[in-house]
The first five atom37 places (N, CA, C, CB, O) and aatype in JSON, in Angstrom:
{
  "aatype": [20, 20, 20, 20, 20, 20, 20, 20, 20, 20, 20, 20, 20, 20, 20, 20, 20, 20, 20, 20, 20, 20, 20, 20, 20, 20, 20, 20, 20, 20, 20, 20, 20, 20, 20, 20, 20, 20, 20, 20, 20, 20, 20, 20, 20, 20, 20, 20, 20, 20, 20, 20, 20, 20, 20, 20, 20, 20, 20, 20, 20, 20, 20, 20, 20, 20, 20, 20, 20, 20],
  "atom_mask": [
    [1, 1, 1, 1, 1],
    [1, 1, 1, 1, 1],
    [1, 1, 1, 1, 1],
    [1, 1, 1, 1, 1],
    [1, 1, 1, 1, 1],
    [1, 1, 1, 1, 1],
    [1, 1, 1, 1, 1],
    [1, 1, 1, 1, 1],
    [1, 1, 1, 1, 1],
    [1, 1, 1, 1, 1],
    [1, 1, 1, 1, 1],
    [1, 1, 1, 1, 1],
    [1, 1, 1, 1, 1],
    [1, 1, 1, 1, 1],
    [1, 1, 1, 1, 1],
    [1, 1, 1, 1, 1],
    [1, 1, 1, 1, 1],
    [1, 1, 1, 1, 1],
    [1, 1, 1, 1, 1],
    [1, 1, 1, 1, 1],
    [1, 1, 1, 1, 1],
    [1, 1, 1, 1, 1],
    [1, 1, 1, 1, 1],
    [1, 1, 1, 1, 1],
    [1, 1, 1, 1, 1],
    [1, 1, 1, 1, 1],
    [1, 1, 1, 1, 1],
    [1, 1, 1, 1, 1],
    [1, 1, 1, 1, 1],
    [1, 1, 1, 1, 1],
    [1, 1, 1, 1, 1],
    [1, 1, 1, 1, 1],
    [1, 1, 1, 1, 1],
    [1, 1, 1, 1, 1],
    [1, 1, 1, 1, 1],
    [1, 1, 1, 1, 1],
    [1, 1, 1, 1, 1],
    [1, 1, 1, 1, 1],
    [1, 1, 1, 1, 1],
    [1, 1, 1, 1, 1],
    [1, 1, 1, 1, 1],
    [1, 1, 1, 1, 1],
    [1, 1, 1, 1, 1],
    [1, 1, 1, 1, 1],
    [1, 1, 1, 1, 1],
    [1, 1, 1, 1, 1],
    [1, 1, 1, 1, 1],
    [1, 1, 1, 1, 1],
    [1, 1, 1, 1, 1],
    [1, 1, 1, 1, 1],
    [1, 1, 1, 1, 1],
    [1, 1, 1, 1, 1],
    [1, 1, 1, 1, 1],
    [1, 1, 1, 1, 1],
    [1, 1, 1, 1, 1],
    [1, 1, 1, 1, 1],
    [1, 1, 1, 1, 1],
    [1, 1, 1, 1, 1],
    [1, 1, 1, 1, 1],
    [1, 1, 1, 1, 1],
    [1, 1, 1, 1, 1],
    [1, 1, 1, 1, 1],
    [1, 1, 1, 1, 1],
    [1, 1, 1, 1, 1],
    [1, 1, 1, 1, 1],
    [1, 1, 1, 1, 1],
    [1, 1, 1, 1, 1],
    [1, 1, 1, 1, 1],
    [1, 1, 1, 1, 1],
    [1, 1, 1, 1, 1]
  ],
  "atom_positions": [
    [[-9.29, -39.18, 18.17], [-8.78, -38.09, 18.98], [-8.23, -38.67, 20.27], [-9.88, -37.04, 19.25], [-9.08, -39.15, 21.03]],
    [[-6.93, -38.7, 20.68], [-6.51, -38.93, 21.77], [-6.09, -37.23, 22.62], [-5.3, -40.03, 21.46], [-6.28, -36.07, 22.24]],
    [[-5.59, -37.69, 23.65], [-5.2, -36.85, 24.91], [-3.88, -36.24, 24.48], [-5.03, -37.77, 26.36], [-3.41, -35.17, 24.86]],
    [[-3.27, -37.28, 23.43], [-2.19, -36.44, 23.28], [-1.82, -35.51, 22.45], [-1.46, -36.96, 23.25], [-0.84, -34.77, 22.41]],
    [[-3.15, -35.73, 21.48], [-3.67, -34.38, 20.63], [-3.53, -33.38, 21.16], [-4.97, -34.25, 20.27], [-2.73, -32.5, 20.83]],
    [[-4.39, -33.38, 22.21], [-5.11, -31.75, 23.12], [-3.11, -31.78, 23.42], [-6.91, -32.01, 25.36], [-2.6, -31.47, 22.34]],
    [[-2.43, -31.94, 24.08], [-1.6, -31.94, 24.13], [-0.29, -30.98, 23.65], [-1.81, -32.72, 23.95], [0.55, -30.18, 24.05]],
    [[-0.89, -31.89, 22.21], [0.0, -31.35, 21.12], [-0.56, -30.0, 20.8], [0.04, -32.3, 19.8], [0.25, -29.09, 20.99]],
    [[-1.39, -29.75, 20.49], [-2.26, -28.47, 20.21], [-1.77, -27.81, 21.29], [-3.95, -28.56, 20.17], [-0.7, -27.29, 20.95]],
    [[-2.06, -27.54, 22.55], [-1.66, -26.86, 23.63], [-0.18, -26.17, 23.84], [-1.89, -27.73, 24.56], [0.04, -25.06, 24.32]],
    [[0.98, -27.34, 23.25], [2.21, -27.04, 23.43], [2.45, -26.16, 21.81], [3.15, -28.54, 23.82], [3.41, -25.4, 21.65]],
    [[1.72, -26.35, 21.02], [1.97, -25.74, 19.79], [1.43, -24.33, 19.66], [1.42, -26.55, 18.77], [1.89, -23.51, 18.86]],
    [[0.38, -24.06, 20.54], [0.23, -23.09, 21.19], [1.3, -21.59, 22.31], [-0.51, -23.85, 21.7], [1.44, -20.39, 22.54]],
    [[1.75, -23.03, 22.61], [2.69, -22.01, 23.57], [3.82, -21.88, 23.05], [3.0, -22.43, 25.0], [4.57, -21.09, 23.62]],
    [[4.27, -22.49, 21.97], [5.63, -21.9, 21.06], [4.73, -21.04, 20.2], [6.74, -23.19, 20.01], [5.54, -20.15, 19.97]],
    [[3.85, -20.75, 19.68], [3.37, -19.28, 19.01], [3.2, -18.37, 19.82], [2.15, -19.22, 18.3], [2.88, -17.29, 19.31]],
    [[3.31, -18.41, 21.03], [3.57, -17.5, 22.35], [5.01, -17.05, 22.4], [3.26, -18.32, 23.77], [5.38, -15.88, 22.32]],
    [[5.83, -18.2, 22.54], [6.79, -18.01, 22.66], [7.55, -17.14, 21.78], [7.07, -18.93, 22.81], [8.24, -16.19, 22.16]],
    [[7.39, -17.56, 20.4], [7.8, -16.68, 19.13], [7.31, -15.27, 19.22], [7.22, -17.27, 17.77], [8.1, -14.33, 19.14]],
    [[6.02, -15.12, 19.39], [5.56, -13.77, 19.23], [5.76, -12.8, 20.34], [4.22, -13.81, 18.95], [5.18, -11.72, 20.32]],
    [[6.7, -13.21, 21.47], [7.41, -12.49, 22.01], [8.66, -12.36, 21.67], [7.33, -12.68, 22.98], [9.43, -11.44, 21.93]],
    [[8.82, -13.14, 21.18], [10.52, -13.03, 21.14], [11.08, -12.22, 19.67], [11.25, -14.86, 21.15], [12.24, -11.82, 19.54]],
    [[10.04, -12.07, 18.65], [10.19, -11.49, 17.49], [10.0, -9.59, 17.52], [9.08, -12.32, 16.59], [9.43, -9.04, 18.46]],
    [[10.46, -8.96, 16.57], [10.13, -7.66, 16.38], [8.96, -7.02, 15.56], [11.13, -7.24, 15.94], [8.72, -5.82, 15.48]],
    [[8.33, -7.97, 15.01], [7.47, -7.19, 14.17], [6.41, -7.42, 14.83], [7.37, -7.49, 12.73], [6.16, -8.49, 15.38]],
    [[5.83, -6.63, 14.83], [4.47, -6.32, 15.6], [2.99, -7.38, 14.63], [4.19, -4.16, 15.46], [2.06, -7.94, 15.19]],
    [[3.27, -7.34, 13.1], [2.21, -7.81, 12.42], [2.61, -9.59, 12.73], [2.18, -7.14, 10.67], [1.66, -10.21, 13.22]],
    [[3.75, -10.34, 12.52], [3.94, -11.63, 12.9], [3.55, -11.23, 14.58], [5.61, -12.31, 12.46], [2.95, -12.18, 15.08]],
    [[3.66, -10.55, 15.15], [3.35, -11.3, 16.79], [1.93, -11.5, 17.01], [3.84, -10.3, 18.19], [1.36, -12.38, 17.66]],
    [[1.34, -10.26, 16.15], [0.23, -10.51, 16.38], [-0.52, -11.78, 15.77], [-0.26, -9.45, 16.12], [-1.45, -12.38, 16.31]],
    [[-0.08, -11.99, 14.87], [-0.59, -13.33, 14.08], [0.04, -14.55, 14.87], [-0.03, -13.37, 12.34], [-0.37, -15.66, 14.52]],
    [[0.62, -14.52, 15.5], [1.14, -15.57, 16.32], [0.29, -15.73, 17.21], [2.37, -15.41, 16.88], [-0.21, -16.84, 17.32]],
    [[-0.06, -14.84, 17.97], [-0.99, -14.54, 19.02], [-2.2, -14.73, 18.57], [-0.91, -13.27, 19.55], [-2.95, -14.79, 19.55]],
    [[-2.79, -14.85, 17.61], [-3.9, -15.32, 16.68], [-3.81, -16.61, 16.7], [-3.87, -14.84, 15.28], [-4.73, -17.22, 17.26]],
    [[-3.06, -17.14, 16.29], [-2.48, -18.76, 15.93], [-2.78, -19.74, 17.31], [-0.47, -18.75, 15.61], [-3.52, -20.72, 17.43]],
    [[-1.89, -19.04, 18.31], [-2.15, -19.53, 19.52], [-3.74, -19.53, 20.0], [-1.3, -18.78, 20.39], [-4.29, -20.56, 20.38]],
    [[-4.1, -18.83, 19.98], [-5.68, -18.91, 20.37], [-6.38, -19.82, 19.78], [-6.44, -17.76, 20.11], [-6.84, -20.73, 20.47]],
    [[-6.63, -19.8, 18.33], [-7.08, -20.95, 17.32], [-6.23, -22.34, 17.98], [-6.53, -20.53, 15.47], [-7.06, -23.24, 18.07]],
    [[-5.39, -22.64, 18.29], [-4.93, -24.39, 18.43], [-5.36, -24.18, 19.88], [-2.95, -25.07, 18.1], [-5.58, -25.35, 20.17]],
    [[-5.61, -23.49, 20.96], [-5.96, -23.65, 22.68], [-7.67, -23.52, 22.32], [-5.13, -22.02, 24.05], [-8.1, -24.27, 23.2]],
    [[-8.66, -23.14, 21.73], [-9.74, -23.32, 21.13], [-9.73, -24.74, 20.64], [-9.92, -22.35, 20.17], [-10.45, -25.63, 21.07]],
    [[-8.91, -24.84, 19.78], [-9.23, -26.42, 18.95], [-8.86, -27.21, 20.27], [-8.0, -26.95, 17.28], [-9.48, -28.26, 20.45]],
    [[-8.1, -26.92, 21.03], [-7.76, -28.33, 21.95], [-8.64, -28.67, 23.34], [-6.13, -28.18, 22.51], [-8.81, -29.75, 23.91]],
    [[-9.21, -27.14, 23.71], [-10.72, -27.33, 24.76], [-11.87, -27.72, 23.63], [-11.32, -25.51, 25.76], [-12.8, -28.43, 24.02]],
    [[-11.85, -27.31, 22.3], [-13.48, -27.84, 21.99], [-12.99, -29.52, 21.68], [-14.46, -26.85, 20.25], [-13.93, -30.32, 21.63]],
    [[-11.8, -29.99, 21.5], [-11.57, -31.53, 21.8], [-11.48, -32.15, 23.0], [-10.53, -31.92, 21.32], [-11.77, -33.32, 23.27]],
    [[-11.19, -31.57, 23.48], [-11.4, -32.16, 24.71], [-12.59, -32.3, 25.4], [-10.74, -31.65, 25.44], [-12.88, -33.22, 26.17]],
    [[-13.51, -30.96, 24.97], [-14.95, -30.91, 25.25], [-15.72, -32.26, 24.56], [-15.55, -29.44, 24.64], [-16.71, -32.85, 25.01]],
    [[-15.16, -32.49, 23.62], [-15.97, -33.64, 22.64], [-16.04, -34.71, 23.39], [-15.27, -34.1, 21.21], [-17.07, -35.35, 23.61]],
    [[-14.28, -35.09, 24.09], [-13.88, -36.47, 24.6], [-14.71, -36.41, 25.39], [-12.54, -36.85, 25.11], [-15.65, -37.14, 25.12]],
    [[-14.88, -35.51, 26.84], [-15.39, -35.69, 27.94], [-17.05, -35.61, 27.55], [-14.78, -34.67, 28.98], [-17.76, -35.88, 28.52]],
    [[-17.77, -35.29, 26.33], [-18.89, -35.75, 26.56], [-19.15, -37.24, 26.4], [-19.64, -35.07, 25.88], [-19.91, -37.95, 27.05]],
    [[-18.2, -37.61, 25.21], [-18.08, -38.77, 24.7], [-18.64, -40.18, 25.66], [-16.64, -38.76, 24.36], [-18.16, -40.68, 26.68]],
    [[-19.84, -40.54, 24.88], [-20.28, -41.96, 25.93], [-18.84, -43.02, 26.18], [-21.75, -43.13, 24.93], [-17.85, -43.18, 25.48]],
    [[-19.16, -43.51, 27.22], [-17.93, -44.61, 27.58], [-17.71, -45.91, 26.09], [-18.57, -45.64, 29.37], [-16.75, -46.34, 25.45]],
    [[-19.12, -46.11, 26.11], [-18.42, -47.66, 24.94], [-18.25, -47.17, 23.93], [-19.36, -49.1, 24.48], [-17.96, -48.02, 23.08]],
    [[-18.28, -46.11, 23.52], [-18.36, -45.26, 22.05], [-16.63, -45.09, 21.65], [-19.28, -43.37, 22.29], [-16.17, -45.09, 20.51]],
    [[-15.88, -44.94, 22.9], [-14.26, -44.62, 23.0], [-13.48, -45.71, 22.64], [-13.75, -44.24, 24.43], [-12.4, -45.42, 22.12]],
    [[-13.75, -46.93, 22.78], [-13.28, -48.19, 22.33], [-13.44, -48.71, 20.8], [-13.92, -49.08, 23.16], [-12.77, -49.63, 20.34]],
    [[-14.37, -48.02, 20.11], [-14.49, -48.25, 18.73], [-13.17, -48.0, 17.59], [-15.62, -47.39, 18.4], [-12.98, -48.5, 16.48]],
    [[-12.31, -46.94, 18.44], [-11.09, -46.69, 17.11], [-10.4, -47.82, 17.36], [-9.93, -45.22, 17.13], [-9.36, -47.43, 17.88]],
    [[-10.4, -48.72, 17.3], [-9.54, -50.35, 17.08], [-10.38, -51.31, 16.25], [-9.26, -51.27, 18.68], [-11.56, -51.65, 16.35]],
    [[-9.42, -51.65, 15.41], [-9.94, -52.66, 14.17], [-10.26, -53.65, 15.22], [-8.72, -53.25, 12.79], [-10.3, -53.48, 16.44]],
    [[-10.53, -54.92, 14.4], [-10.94, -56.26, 15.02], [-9.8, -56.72, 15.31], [-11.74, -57.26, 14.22], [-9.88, -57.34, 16.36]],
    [[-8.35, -56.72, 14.74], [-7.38, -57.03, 15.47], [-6.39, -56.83, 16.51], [-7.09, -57.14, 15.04], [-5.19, -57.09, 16.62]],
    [[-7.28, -56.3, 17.22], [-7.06, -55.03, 18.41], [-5.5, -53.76, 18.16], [-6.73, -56.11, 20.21], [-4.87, -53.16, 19.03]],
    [[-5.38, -53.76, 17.26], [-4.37, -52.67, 17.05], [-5.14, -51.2, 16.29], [-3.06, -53.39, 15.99], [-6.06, -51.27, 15.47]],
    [[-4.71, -50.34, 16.63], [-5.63, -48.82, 16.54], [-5.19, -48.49, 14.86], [-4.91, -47.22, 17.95], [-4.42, -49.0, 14.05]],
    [[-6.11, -47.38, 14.84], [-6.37, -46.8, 12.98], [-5.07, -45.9, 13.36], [-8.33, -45.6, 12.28], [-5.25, -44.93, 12.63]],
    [[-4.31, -45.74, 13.82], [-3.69, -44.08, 13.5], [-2.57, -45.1, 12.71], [-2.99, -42.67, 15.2], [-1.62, -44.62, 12.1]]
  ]
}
């Protein structure tokens, strides 16, 4: 989990905002507006994770050849 997750979640959030104003049907806005809540939830309870997260515990996603799993 990086920072630029919460990020991504956050901004993916605010285009289901964005859409569900900008559309006419009342049942997509509302589900948009659903949508958005679920990814700004997922991106504070990640972020909640990081910031409990012990310090040497954060350095583990890198193989032994110091280049990262993603």
């Amino acid at each position: 989990m990086r920072s630029t997750d919460i990020s991504f979640l956050r901004r993916q959030a605010e285009q289901c905002i964005a859409l569900s104003r900008a559309t006419f049907d009342l049942t997509i806005a509302s589900r948009l507006r659903t949508m958005a809540e679920e990814l700004r939830s997922r991106a504070a309870q990640l972020e909640d994770d990081h910031e409990s997260m012990p310090v040497h515990v954060m350095g583990r996603n890198r193989s032994s050849n110091g280049k990262g799993r993603d």
